[in-house]
C-alpha positions in Angstrom: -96.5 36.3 106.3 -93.3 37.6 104.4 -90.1 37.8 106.3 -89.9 41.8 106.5 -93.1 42.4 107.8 -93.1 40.1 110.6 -89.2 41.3 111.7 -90.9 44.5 111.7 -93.7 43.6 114.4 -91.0 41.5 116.4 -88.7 44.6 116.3 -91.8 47.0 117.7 -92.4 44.6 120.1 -89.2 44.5 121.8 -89.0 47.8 121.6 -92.2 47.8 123.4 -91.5 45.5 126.1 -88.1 47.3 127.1 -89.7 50.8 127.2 -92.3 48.8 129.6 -89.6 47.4 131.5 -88.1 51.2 132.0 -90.9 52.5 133.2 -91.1 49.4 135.6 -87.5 50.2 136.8 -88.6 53.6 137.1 -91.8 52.8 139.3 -89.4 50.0 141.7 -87.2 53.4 142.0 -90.2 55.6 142.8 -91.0 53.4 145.6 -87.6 53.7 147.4 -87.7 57.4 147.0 -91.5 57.2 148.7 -89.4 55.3 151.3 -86.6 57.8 151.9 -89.1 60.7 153.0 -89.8 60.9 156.6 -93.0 59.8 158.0 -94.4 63.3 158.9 -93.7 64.1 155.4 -96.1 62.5 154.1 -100.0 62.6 153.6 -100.1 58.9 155.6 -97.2 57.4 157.2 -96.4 53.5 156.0 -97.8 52.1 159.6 -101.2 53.3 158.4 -101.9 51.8 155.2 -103.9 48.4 155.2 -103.7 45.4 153.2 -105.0 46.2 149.8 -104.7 49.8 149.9 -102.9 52.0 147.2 -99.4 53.5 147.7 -101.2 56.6 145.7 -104.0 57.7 147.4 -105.8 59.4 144.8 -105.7 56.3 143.5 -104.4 57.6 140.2 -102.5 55.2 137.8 -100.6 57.0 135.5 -96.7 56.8 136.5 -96.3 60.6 135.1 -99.0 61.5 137.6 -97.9 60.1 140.4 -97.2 62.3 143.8 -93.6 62.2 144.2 -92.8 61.3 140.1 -89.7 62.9 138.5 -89.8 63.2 135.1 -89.4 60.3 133.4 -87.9 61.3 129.8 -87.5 58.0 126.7 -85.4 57.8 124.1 -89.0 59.1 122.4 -89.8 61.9 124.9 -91.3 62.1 127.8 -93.8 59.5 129.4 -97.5 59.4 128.4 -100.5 59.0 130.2 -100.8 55.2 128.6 -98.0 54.3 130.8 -99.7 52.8 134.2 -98.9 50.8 137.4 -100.7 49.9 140.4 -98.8 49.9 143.8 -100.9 48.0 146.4 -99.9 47.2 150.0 -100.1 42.5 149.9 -98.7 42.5 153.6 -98.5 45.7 156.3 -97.8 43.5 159.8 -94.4 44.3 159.6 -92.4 47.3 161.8 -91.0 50.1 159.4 -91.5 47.8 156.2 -94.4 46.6 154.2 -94.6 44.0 150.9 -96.2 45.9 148.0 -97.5 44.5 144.6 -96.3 46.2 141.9 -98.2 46.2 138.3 -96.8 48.3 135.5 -98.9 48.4 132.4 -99.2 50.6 128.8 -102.8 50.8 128.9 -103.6 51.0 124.9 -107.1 52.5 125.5 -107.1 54.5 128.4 -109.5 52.1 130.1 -107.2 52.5 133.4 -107.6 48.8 133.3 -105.4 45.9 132.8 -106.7 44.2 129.1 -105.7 40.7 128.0 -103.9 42.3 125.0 -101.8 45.2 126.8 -98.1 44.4 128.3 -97.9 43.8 131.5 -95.3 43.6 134.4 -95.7 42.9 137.7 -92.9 42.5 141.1 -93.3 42.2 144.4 -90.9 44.2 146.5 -90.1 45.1 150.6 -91.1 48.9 150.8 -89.2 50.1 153.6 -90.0 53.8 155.7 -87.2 56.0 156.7 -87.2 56.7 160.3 -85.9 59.2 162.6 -83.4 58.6 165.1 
């Protein structure tokens, strides 16, 4: 393969994996903010999620969709529906805190599934619940 085309595919896939690791920053902020608001704010307190459960209830996948989202505007615009992650409670025995699995994908063909060819990132993080004093 000649030099130029192949810097050319390296260069889009850089750029490709730090947009994806944005929107990953983006989603680890999303769940702190889903942490600051207070218990009775919310459709379902942290204490009553179970193992395995979805942050988003609707189940819905794309990070511009999401409940409590902010616009997330790139260097390119603003985010597209490709842009996906999957917030699912791994361990809820603890008291005003839970471990969540985080998986941030660009989701090429809109399957809402994770393919062996699309990006992928995923993190595990301590989601922690604003309480009341």
């Amino acid at each position: 393969m000649p030099l130029y085309p192949k810097l050319m595919k390296d260069v889009k896939a850089h750029n490709d994996r730090a947009k994806l690791l944005n929107v990953a920053q983006y989603v680890g902020e999303y769940i702190e903010r889903w942490g600051d608001f207070l218990p009775e704010s919310k459709p379902l307190p942290l204490e009553s999620y179970t193992e395995g459960q979805e942050l988003e209830l609707s189940e819905e996948h794309r990070v511009n969709r999401f409940l409590w989202a902010e616009p997330l505007v790139t260097g390119q615009g603003s985010l597209s529906d490709e842009y996906k992650a999957s917030i699912r409670f791994w361990e809820t025995s603890r008291v005003g805190s839970a471990v969540v699995q985080v998986k941030v994908w660009y989701d090429a063909n809109l399957n809402d599934a994770v393919d062996a060819n699309e990006n992928t990132i995923t993190f595990t993080t301590v989601l922690l619940e604003k309480r009341n004093l």
